[in-house]
KENUGU-105125 format. One record per atom (N, C-alpha, C): x negated, y, z; residue in one letter. Coordinates in steps of 0.05 Angstrom, whole numbers, padded with zeros to 5 digits, always signed. Layout:
REM KENUGU-105125
XYZA
...
This chain:
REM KENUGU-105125
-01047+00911-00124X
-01021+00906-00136X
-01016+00876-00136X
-00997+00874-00146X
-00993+00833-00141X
-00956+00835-00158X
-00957+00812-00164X
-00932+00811-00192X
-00919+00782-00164X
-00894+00793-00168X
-00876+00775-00158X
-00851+00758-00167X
-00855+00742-00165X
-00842+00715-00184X
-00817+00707-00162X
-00780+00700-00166X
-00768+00683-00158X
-00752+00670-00185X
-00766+00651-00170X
-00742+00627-00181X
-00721+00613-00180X
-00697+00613-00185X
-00675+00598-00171X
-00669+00596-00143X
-00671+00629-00132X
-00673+00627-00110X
-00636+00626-00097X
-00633+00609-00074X
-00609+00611-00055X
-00621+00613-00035X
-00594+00630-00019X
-00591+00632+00011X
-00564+00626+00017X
-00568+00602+00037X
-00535+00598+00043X
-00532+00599+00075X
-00514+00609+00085X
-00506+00613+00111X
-00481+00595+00116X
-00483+00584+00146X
-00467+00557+00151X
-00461+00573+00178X
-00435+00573+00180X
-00408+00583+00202X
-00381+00559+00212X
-00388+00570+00215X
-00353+00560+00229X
-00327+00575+00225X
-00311+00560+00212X
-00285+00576+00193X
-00258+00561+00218X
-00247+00569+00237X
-00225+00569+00250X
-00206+00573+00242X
-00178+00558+00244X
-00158+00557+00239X
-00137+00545+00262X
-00116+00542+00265X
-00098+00534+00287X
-00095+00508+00282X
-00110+00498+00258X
-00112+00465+00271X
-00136+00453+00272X
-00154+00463+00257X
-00187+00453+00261X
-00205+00472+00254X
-00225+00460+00273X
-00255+00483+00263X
-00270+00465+00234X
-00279+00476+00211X
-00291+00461+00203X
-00319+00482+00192X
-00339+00468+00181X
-00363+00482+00175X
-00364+00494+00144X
-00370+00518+00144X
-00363+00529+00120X
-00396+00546+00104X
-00398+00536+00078X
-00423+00548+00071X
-00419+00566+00053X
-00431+00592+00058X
-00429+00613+00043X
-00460+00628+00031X
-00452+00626+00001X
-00486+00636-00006X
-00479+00665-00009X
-00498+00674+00004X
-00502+00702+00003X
-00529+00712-00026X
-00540+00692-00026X
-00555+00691-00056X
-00552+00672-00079X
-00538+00663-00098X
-00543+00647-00120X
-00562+00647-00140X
-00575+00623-00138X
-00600+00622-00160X
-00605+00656-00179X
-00614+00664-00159X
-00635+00693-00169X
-00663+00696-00172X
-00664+00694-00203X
-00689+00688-00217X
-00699+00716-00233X
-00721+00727-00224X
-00729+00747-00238X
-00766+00746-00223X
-00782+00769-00253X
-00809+00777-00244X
-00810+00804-00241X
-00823+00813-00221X
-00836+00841-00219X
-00862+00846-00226X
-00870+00851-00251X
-00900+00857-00251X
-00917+00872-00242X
-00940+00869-00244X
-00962+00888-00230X
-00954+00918-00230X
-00952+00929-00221X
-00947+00957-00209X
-00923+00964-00221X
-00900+00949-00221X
-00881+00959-00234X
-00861+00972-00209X
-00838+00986-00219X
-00812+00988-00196X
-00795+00994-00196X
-00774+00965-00184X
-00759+00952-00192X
-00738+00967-00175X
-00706+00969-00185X
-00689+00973-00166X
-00669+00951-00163X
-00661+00946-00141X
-00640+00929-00144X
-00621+00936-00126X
-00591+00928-00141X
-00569+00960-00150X
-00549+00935-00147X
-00531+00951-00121X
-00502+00936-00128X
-00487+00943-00098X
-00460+00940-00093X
-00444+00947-00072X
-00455+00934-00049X
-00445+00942-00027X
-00456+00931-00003X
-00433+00894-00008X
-00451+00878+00019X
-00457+00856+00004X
-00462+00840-00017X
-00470+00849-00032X
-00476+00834-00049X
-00496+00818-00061X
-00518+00811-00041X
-00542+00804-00035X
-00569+00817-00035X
-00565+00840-00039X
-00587+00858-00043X
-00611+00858-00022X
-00612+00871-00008X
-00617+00860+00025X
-00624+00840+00036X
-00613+00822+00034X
-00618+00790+00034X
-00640+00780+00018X
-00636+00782-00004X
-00658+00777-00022X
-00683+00796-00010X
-00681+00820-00008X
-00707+00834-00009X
-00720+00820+00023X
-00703+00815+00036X
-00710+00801+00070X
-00723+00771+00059X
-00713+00761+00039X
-00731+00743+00040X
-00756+00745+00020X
-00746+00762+00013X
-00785+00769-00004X
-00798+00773+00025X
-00793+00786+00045X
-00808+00802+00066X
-00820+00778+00084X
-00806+00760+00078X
-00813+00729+00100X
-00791+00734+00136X
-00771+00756+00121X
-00751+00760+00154X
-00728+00743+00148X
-00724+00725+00119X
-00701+00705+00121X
-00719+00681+00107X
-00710+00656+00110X
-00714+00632+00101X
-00702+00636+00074X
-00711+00612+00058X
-00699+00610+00029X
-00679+00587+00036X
-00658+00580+00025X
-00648+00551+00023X
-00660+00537+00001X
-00667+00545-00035X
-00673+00538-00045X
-00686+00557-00060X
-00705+00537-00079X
-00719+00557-00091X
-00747+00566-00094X
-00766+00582-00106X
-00789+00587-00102X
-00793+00621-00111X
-00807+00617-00089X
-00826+00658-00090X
-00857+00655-00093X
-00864+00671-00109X
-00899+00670-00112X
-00902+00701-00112X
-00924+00701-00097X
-00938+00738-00099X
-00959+00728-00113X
-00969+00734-00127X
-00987+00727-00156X
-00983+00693-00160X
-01007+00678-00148X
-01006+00652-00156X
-00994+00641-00130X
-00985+00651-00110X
-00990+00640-00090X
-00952+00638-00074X
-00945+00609-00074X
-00930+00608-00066X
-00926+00617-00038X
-00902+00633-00035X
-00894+00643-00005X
-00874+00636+00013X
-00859+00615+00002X
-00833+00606+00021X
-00836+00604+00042X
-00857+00596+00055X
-00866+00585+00084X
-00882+00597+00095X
-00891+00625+00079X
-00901+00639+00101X
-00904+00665+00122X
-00918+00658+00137X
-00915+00689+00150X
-00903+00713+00145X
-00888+00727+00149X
-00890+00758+00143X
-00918+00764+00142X
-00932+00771+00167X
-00957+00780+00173X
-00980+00780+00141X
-00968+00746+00135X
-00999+00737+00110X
-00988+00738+00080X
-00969+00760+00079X
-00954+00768+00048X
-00975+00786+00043X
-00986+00799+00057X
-00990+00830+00042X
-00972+00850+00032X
-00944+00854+00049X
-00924+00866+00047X
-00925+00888+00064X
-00913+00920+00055X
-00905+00938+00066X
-00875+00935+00075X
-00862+00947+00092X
-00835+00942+00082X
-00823+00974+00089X
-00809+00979+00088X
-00791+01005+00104X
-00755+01011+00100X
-00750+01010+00126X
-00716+01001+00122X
-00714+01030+00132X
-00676+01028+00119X
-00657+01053+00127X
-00672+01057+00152X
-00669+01043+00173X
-00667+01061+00196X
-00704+01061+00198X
-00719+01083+00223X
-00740+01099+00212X
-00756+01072+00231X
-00748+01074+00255X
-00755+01046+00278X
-00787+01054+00282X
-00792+01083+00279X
-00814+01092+00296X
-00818+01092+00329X
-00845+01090+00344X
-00850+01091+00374X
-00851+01122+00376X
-00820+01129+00396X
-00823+01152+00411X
-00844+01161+00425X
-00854+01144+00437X
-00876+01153+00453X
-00903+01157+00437X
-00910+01156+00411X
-00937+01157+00397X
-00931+01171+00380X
-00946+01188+00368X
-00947+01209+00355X
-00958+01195+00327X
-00945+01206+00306X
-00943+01208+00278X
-00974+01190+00279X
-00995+01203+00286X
-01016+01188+00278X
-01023+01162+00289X
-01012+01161+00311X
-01014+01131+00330X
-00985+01121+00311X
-00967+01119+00305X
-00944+01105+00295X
-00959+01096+00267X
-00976+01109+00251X
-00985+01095+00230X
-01012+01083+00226X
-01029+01086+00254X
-01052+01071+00268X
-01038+01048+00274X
-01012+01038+00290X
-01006+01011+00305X
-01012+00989+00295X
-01002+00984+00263X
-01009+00964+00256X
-01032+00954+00242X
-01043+00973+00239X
-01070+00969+00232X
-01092+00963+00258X
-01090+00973+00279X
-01101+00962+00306X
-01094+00938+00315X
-01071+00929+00310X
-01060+00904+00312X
-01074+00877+00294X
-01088+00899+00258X
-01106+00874+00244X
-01128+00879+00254X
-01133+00883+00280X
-01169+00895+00279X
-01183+00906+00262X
-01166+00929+00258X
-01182+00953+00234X
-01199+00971+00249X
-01226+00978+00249X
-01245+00988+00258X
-01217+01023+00255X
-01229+01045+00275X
-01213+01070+00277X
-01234+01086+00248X
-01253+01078+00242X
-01268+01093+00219X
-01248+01085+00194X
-01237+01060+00191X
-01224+01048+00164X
-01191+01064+00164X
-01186+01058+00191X
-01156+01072+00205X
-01155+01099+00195X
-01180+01117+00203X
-01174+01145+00194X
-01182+01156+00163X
-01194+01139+00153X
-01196+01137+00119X
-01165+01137+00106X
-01157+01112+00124X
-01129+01102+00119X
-01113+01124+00111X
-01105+01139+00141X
-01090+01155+00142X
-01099+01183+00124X
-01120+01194+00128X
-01128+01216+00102X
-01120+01212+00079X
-01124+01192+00080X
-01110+01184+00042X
-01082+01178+00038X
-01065+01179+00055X
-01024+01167+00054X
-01023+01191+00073X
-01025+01205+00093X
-01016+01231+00104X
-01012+01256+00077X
-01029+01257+00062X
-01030+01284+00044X
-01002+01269+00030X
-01011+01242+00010X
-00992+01234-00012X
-00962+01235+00004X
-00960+01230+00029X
-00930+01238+00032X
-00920+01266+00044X
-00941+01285+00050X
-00937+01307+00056X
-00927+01305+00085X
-00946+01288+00107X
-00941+01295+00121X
-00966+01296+00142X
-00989+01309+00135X
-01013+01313+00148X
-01017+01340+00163X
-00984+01346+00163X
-00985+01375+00188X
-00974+01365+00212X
-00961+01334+00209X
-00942+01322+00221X
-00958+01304+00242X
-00984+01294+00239X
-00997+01275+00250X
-01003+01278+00290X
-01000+01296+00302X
-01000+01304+00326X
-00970+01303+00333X
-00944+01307+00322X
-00930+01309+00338X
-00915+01278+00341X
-00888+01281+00359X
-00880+01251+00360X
-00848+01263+00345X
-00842+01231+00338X
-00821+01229+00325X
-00799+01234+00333X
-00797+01250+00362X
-00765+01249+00372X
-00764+01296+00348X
-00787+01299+00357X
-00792+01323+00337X
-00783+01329+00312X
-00784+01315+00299X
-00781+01310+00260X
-00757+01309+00254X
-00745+01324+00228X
-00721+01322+00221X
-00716+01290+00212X
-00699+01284+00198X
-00692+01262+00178X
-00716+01254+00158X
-00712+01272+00138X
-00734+01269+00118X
-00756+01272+00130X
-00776+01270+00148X
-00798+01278+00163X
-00804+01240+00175X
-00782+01240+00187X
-00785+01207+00199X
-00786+01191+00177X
-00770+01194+00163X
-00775+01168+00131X
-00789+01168+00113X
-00804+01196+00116X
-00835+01198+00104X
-00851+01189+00123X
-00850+01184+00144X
-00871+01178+00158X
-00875+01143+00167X
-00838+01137+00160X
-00833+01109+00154X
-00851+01089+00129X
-00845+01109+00106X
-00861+01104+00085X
-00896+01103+00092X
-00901+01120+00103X
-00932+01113+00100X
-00945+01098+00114X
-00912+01090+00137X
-00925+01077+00152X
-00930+01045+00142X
-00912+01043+00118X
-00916+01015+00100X
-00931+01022+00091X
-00948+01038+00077X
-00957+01037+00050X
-00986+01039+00068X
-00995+01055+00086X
-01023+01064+00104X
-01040+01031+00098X
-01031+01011+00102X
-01052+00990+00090X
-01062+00976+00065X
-01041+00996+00042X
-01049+00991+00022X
-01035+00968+00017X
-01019+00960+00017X
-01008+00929+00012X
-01001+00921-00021X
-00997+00903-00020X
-01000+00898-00055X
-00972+00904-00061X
-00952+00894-00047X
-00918+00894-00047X
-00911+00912-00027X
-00896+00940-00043X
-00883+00950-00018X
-00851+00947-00026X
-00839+00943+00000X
-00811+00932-00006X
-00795+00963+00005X
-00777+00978-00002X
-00763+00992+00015X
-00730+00991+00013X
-00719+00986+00034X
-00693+00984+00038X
-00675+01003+00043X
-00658+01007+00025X
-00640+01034+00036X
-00656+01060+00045X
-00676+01066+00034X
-00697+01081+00047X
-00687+01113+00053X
-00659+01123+00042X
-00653+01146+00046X
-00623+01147+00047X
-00617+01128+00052X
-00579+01127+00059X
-00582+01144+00075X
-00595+01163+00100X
-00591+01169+00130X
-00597+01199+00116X
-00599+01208+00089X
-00606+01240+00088X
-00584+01241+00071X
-00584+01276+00070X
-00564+01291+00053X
-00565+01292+00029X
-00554+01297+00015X
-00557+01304-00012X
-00593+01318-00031X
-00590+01337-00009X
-00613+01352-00016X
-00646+01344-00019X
-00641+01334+00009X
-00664+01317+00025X
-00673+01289+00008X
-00648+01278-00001X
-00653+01247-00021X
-00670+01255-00038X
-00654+01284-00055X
-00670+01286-00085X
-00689+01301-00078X
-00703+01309-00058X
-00736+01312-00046X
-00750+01282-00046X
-00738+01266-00031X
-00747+01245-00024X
-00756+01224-00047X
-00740+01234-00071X
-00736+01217-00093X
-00754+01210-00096X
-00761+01243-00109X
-00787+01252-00130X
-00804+01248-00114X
-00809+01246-00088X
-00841+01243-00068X
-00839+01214-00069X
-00819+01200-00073X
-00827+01164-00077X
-00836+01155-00108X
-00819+01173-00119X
-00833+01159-00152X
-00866+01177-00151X
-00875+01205-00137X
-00897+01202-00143X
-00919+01186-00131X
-00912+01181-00096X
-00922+01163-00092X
-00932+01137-00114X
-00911+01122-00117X
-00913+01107-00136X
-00936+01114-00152X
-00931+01128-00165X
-00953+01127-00191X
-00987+01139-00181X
-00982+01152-00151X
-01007+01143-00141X
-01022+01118-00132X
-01005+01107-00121X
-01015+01084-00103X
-01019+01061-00116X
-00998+01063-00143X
-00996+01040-00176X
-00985+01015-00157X
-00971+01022-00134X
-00971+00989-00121X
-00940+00983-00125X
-00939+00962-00136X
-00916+00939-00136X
-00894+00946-00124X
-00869+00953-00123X
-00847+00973-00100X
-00823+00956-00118X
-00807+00951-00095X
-00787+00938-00102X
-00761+00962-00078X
-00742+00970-00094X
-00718+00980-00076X
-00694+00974-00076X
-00686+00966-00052X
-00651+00971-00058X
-00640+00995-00048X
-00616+00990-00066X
-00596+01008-00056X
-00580+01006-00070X
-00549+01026-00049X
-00522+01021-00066X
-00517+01042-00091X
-00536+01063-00081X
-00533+01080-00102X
-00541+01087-00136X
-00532+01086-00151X
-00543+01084-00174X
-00565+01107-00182X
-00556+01133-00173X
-00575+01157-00188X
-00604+01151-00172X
-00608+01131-00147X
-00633+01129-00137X
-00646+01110-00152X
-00631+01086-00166X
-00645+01072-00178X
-00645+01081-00208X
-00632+01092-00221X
-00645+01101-00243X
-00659+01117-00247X
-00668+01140-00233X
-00681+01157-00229X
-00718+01147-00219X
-00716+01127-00209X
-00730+01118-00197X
-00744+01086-00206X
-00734+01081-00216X
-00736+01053-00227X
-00741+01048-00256X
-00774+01028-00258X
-00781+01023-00293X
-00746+01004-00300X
-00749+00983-00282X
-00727+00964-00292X
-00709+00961-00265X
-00678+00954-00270X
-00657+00950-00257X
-00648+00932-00254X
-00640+00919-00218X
-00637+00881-00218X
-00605+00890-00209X
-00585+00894-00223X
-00553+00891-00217X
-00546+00869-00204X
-00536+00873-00178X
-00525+00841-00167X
-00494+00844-00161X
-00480+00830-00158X
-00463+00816-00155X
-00442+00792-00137X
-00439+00797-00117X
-00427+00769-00093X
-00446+00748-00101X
-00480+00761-00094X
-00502+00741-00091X
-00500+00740-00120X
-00508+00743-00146X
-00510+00740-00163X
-00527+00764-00181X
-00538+00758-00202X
-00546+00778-00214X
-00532+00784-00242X
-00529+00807-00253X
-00507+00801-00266X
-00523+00824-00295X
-00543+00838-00286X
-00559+00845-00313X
-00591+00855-00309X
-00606+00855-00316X
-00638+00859-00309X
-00642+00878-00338X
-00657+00897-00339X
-00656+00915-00350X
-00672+00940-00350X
-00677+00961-00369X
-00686+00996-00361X
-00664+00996-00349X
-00664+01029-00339X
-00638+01044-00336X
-00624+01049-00359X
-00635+01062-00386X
-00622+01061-00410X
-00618+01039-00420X
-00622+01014-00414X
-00612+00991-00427X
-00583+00989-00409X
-00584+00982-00383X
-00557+00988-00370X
-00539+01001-00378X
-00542+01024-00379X
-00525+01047-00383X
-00518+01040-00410X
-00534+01038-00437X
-00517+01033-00461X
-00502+01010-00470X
-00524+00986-00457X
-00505+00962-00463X
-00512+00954-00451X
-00491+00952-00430X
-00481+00931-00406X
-00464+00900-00419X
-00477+00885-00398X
-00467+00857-00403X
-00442+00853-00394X
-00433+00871-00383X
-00395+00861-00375X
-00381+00874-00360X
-00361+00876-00350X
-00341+00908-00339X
-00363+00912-00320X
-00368+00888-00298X
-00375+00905-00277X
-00398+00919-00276X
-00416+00915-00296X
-00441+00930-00293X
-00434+00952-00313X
-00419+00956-00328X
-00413+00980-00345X
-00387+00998-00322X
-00376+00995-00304X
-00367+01007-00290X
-00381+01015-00264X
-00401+01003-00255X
-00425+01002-00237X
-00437+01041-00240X
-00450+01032-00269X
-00473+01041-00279X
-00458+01072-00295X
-00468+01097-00279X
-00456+01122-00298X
-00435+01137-00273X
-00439+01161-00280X
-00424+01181-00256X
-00416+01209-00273X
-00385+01208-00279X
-00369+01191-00270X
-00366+01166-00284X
-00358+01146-00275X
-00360+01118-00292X
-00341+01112-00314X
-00360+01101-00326X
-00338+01089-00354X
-00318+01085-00353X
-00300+01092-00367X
-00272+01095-00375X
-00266+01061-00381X
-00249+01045-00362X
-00247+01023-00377X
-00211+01017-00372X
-00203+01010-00401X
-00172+01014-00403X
-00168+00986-00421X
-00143+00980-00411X
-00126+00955-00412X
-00111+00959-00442X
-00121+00948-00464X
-00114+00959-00490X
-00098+00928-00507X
-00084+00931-00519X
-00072+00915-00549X
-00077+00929-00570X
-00095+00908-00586X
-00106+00914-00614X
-00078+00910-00630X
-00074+00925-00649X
-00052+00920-00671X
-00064+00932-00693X
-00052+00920-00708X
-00063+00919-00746X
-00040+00938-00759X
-00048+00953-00768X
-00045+00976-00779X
-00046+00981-00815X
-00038+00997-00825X
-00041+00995-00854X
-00071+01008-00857X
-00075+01022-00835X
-00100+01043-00833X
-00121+01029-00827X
-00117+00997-00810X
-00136+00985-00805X
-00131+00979-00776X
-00145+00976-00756X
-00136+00962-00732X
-00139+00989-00706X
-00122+00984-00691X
-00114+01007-00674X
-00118+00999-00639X
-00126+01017-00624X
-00120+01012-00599X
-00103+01029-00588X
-00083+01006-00575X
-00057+01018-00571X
-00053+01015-00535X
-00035+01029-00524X
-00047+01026-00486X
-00013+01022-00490X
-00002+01011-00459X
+00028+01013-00451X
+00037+01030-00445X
+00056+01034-00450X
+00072+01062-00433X
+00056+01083-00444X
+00045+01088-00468X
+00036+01113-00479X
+00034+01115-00510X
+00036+01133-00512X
+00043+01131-00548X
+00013+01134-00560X
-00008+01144-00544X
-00035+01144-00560X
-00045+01126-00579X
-00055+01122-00594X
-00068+01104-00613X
-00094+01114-00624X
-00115+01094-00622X
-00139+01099-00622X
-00156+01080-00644X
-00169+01096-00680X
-00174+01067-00687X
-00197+01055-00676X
-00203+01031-00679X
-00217+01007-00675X
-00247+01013-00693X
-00260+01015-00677X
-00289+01016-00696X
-00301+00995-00719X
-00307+01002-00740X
-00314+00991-00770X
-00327+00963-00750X
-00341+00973-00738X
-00355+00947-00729X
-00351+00931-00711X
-00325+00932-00709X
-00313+00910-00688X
-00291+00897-00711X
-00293+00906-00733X
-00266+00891-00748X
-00265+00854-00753X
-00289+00850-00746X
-00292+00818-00751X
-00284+00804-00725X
-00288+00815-00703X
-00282+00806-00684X
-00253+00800-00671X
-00233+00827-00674X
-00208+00831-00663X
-00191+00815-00687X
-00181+00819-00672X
-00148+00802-00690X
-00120+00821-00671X
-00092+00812-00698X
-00071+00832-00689X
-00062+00827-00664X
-00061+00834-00643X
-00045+00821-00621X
-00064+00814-00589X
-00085+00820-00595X
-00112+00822-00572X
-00106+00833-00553X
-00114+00817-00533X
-00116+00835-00507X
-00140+00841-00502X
-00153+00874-00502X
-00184+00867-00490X
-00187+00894-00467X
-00213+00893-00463X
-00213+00923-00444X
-00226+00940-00462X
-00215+00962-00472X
-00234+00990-00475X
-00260+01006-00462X
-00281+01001-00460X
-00297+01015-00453X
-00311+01040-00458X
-00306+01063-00456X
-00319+01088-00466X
-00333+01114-00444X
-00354+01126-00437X
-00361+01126-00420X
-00345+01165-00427X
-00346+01178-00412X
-00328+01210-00399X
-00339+01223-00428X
-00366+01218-00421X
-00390+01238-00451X
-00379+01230-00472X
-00373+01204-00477X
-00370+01201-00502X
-00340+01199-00515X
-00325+01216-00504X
-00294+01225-00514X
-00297+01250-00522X
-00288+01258-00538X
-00292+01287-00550X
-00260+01301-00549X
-00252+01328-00547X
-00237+01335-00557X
-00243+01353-00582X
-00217+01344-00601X
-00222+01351-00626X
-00217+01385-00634X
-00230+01400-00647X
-00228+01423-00646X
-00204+01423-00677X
-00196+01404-00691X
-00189+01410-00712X
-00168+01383-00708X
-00143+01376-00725X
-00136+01365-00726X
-00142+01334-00732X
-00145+01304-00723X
-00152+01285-00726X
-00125+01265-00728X
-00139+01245-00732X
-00115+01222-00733X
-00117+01208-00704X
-00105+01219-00693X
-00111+01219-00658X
-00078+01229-00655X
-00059+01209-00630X
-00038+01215-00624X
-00043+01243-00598X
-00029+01261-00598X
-00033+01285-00575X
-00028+01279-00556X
-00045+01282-00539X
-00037+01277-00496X
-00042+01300-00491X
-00030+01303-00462X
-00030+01324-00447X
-00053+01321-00430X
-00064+01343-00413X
-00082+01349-00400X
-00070+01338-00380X
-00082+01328-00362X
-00072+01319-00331X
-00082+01336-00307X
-00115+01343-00311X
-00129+01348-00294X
-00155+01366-00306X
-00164+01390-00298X
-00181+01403-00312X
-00203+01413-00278X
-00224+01411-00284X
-00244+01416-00263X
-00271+01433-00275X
-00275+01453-00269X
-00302+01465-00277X
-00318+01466-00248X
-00336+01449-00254X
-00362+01441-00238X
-00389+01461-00239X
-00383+01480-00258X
-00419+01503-00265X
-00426+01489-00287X
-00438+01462-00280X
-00457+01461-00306X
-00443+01441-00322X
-00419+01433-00315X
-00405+01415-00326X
-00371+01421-00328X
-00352+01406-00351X
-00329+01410-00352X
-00311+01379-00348X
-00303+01368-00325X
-00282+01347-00323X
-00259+01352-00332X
-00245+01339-00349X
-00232+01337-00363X
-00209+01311-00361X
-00182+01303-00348X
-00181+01285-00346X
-00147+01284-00369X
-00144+01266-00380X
-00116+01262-00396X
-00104+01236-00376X
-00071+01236-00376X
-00060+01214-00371X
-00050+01193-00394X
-00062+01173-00400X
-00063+01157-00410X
-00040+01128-00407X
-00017+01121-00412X
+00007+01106-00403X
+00001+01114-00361X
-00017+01090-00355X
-00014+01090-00326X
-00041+01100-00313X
-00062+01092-00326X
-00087+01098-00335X
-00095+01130-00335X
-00113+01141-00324X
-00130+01169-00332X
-00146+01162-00345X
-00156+01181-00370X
-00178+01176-00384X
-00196+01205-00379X
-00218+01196-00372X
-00234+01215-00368X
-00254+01226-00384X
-00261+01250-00384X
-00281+01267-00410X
-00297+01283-00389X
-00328+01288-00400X
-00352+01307-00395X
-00354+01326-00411X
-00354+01349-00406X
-00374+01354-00436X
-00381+01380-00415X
-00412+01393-00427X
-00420+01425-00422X
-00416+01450-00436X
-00389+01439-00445X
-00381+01464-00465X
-00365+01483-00444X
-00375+01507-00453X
-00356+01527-00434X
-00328+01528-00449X
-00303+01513-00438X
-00286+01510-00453X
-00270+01509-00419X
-00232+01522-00430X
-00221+01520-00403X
-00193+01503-00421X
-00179+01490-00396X
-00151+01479-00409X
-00137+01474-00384X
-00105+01477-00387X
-00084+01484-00368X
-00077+01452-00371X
-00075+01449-00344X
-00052+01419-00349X
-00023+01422-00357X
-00021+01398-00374X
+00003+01402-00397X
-00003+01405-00424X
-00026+01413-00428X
-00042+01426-00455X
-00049+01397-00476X
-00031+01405-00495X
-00039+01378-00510X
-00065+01379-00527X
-00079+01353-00530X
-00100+01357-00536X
-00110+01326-00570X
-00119+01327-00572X
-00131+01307-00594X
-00160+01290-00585X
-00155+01269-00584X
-00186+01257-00583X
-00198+01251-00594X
-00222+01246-00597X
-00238+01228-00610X
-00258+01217-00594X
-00260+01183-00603X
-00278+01169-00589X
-00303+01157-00606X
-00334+01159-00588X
-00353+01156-00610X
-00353+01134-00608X
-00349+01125-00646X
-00349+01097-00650X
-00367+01080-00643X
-00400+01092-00639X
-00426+01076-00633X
-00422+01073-00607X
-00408+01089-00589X
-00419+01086-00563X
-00392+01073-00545X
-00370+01057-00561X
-00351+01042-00548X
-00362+01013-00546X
-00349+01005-00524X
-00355+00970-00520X
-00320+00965-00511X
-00317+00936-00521X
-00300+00919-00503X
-00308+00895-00494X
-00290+00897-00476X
-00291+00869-00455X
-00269+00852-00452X
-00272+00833-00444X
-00263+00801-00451X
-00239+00804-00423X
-00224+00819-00426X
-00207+00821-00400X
-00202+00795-00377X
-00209+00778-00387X
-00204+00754-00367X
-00234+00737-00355X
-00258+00747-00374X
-00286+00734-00369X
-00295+00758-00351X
-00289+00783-00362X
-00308+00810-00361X
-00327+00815-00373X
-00337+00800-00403X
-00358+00806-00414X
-00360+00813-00440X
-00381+00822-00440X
-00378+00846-00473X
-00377+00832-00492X
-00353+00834-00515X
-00347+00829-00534X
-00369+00835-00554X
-00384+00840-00568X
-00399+00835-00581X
-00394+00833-00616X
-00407+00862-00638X
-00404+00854-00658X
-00418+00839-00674X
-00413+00829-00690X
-00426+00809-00714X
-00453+00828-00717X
-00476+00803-00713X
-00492+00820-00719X
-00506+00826-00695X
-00504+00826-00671X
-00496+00842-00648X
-00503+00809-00626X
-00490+00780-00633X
-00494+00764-00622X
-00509+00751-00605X
């Protein structure tokens, strides 16, 4: 295993920006000072839209990009300057980039013949990472053979067959179906907890990294924007975009004016007559006349079975899923969306009552994007 350290790390890329009257040179960081540790057998996901440095960063853990600034250590040992080869890194990308012509067991022999590994240490090797990925029926044939999930298991072991202290994997299952991922999931997190080795992943998808991941690195146009569990994410997020990121379907986030009320303080939307009060524990914060964002995630809107102090909306949109009920209201311009697993049916048009759980709302700073915060709470 081996704990990996960045510090203030950048990557900047230098182009040429054309125009109809001059070329001039233009620098663009694809990483801003991204500082985080991965400890000893921990694994990490790191979660965010395409570009947004995910990739980049993990390429330069791998030693396949330069740093511009900055420092990386695999235990004590600074690595900016070195080799791929002398990391002690696995890696395995989206695509599978196995040799057609060598069979499963020669594709995860190559690189180990390449370190002068005696064929006695090689076939230890492979006995021990063929079973853990379930593919030791697979070792005779070649890869033009194998489905999807067959090649990216075989991708995987083919990082992991030396035992490396850091395995990095990239996009490791963008290229399968639905079905095949959530096979693949569960055979990488158990991996994991066999091999106890250090695993760092990206991806755009969230249910792979929460599912999969002790802690979560959220990035951002090269930025990191929260480090975290999965349940720390998911409950309190540091600002729209990682609370709109994080959750399927995603947080409900609506464009609200606070007004003061005889009842106490209200969230009020445009173009809709709803009114919603303001949680006990935001009262120190708001004032009459606020602009902020509403945050409330689908689960945590209720409809009321009994009469509340909740203005009535209509149903917009009703979806029964089997094990779930979508629920959607029109809200001034806004949909507001609801979960729940109640076997419950409703007609659009159907007026309804809300209620929102007071513990589990956040707002946001409509112009920063970041969570408002109660007293207490700072």
């Amino acid at each position: 295993m081996a704990q990996l350290v960045l510090k203030n790390v950048f990557k900047r890329y230098e182009h040429q920006k054309k125009n109809i009257f001059e070329k001039k040179k233009v620098l663009d960081f694809a990483v801003k000072d991204v500082s985080y540790t991965c400890e000893d057998g921990e694994f990490i996901g790191i979660l965010g839209p395409s570009g947004c440095g995910k990739s980049t960063t993990l390429r330069m853990v791998a030693g396949l990009e330069s740093i511009t600034n900055g420092e990386m250590y695999i235990g004590d040992v600074l690595i900016n300057d070195l080799l791929p080869k002398d990391r002690n890194i696995g890696l395995a990308f989206e695509d599978y980039a196995l040799y057609p012509p060598l069979s499963v067991y020669e594709n995860l022999a190559f690189n180990m013949r390449a370190k002068n590994k005696s064929e006695e240490e090689i076939k230890q090797a492979i006995d021990y990472v063929a079973p853990l990925m379930k593919i030791d029926d697979l070792l005779n044939e070649k890869p033009t053979g194998l489905s999807g999930g067959q090649k990216q298991r075989v991708n995987i072991a083919r990082a992991i067959v030396r035992r490396p202290g850091l395995l990095l994997l990239d996009e490791p299952l963008s290229h399968l179906d639905g079905k095949m991922r959530q096979q693949l999931r569960q055979e990488i997190k158990r991996m994991h907890h066999e091999i106890k080795c250090t695993t760092i992943i990206v991806t755009h998808d969230q249910m792979e990294a929460m599912s999969l991941a002790d802690r979560i690195i959220i990035m951002k146009d090269g930025e990191v924007q929260q480090i975290g569990t999965p349940l720390e994410v998911y409950d309190n997020p540091e600002n729209e975009f990682v609370a709109g990121f994080i959750g399927e379907p995603p947080m409900n986030l609506m464009k609200s004016t606070i007004v003061k009320s005889d009842k106490g303080f209200m969230f009020t939307f445009e173009n809709s007559e709803l009114k919603v009060e303001v949680p006990k524990r935001y009262t120190e914060v708001v004032r009459d006349g606020m602009k902020i964002t509403l945050g409330v995630r689908p689960v945590d809107v209720i409809i009321a079975k009994t009469p509340v102090n909740s203005t009535p909306v209509p149903i917009a949109i009703f979806e029964n899923l089997g094990d779930e009920r979508r629920i959607s209201v029109r809200v001034g311009d806004m949909l507001l969306s609801m979960t729940t697993a109640e076997d419950v049916y409703y007609t659009p048009g159907e007026e309804v009552q809300l209620i929102f759980q007071e513990e589990r709302t956040h707002l946001f700073d409509p112009e920063t994007g970041e969570r408002i915060r109660p007293r207490g709470e700072q």
